[in-house]
Structure formats: structure tokens, C-alpha cells
N, C-alpha and C positions, 0 to 999 in steps of 0.2 A: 403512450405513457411517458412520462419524463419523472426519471431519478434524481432525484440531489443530494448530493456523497460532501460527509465531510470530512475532511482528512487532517489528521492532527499527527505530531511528530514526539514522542517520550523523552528526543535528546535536547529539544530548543522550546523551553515558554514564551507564548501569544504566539507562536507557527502555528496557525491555519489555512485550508484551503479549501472552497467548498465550490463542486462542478457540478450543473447541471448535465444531463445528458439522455439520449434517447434511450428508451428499455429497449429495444429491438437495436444499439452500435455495439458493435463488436468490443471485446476487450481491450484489443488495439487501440483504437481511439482514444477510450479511457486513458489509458498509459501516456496515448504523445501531452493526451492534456495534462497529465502529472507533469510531467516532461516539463513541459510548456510552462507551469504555474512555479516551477523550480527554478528555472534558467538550467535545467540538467539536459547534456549530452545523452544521446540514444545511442550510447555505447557499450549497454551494462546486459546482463542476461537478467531481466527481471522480471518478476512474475507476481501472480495474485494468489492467493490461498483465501479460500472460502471457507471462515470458520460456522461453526457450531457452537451451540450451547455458550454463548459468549463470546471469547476467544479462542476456544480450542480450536486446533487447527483442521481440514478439511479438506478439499476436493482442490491441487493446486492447477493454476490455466497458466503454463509458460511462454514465453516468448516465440522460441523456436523448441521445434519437437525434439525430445528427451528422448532417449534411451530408457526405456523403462519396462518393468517387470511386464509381461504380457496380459498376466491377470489384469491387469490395471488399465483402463481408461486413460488416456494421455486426451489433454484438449490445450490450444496454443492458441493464442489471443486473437490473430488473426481470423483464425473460422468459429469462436465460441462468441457466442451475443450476451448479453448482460443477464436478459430476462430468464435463461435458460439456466444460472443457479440464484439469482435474484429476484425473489419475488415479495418479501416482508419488510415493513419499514423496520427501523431500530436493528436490522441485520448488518451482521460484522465482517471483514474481509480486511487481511494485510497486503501492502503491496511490499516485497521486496527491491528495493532498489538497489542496492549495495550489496551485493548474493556473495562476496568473497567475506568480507564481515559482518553477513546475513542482518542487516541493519534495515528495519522497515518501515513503512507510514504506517497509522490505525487508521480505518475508512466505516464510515456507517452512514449506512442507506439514511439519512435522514428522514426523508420525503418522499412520496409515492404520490405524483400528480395523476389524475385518469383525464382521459379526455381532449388531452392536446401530445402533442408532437413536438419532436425539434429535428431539423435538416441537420443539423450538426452542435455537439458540446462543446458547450461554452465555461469558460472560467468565470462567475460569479462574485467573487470574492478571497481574499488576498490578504490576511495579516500576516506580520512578522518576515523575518529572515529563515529560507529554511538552513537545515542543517547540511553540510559540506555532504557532496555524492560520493564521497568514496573517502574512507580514512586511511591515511600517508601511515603506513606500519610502520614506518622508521623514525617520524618523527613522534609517535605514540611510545614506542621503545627507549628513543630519546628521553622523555618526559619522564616514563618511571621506570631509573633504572632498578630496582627489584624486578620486574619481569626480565627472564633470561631470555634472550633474542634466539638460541642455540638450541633451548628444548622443544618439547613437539607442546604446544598448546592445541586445544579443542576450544569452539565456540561456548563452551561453560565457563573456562576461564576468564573469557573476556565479556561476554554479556549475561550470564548465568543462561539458565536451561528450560526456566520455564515464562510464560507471560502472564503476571500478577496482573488480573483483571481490575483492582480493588485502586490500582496505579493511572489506568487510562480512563481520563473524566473528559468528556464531550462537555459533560452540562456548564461547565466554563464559561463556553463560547456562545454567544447572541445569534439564534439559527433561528428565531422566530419569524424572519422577514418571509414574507408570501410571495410566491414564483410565479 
């Protein structure tokens, strides 16, 4: 089976990128092709989160293994394959790229080919500029001074707290073409 994921950006309009890839390649793969489709450095601790019911968030596959509560399943991208929480087209998954200013893609299984293979994921398709891998706190600081550099800020302040599904439109983008 062959996936086609299209991955759209909430910070940069006409950023898209859209990968084929095998249902049986690991998550790893996936990631160097984000990687690959960015011009971004494989320097970041980033990971996928499997949502639910839309966007709600879900079952996360990191990079390198985590430290985590025992109760919990820890899975790292290297040994988790695609197909093993991937099975539905129109299914949702964030990738984090930017994990200190929890900054991420939206990705959605487009496509669910049967019947063929691929040796390796390929990038398909390529619009727009993506957005900068990692945002300069100091020159964000810079910009507006009303935020205090000195206090303790949370991830609420700076990106709010929840993901407005109502905000992230695929149907935008021209995904009709046949693989």
C-alpha cells in the first residue's frame, strides 16, 4: 500500500507538501522526507502525534525514546511503521518540528493506494516557502516589546492552548491528481 500525506503549515499561506510513501516505512523515513521537503536540519527532537477525532491529540512516536510514565507505551520512529496507527484516509497527525516553541505541520493521510508498493518515499509535490525551523526568542522579544523577556511565559501565551480545527483547510489545496 502507498500513503499520500499532505502536509500544510497554519504560520505560511500556499506551504504545502505532499509525500508519497510506503504503509509498511517506518516513521523515520517519513520525518528525513519532511526534513528533505523543508531544507531543515535533523537537529530538532521532533516527533508525530496521532490525533483523533480531528485534531485532538493522541498516541505521540518520538524521535529518540523519552523518559515516560511506565503505564504508557513509548514508540520512536525508528521501529514504529506507518501502518501500525495508519490505517484511514482523511486521518490526522501533527508533526512537531520546532518542540522548544512546540510549532507543528498538519498532515492528512490523503490517499490510501492498494495494490502497489514503493522502495522508498518520495516527495511529490512542493508549493510555497515553508516557515523558519526554529523561531530566534530574542529577536521575537525584540519585536514586541510588551512581552516581558524576565517572566516565566507558558506555551499558552505565545501560541494559545488549543487547536481550532475550524482554522486548518486542506480543501484549499489541488490533491486531486492520481498516484
Amino acid at each position: 500500500m502507498i500513503y499520500r500525506f499532505i502536509i500544510i503549515s497554519d504560520e505560511v499561506d500556499g506551504f504545502m507538501r505532499e509525500i508519497q510513501i510506503d504503509a509498511d516505512a517506518k516513521f523515520l523515513e517519513l520525518h528525513k522526507l519532511i526534513l528533505e521537503s523543508c531544507g531543515y536540519e535533523d537537529n530538532q527532537l521532533t516527533s508525530f502525534t496521532i490525533c483523533e477525532n480531528g485534531w485532538e491529540k493522541g498516541q505521540e512516536i518520538t524521535l529518540e525514546e523519552m523518559d515516560t510514565d511506565a503505564d504508557e507505551d513509548s514508540y520512536i520512529m525508528a521501529e514504529t511503521e506507518l501502518s501500525q496507527f495508519l490505517e484511514d484516509e482523511k486521518q490526522h497527525m501533527l508533526y512537531t518540528f520546532d518542540p522548544l516553541a512546540d510549532r507543528v505541520f498538519f498532515i492528512e493521510l490523503s490517499e490510501i493506494k492498494t495494490g502497489k508498493n514503493l522502495k522508498e518515499g518520495k516527495i511529490t509535490r512542493s508549493l510555497g516557502e515553508p516557515p523558519a525551523q526554529t523561531l530566534d526568542f530574542d529577536e521575537m522579544f525584540a519585536r514586541n516589546p510588551i512581552v516581558e523577556t524576565s517572566s516565566v511565559m507558558d506555551d499558552e501565551d505565545l501560541f494559545g492552548d488549543e487547536i481550532d480545527s475550524s482554522e486548518i483547510d486542506l480543501e484549499g489545496f489541488d490533491i486531486s491528481d492520481e498516484f
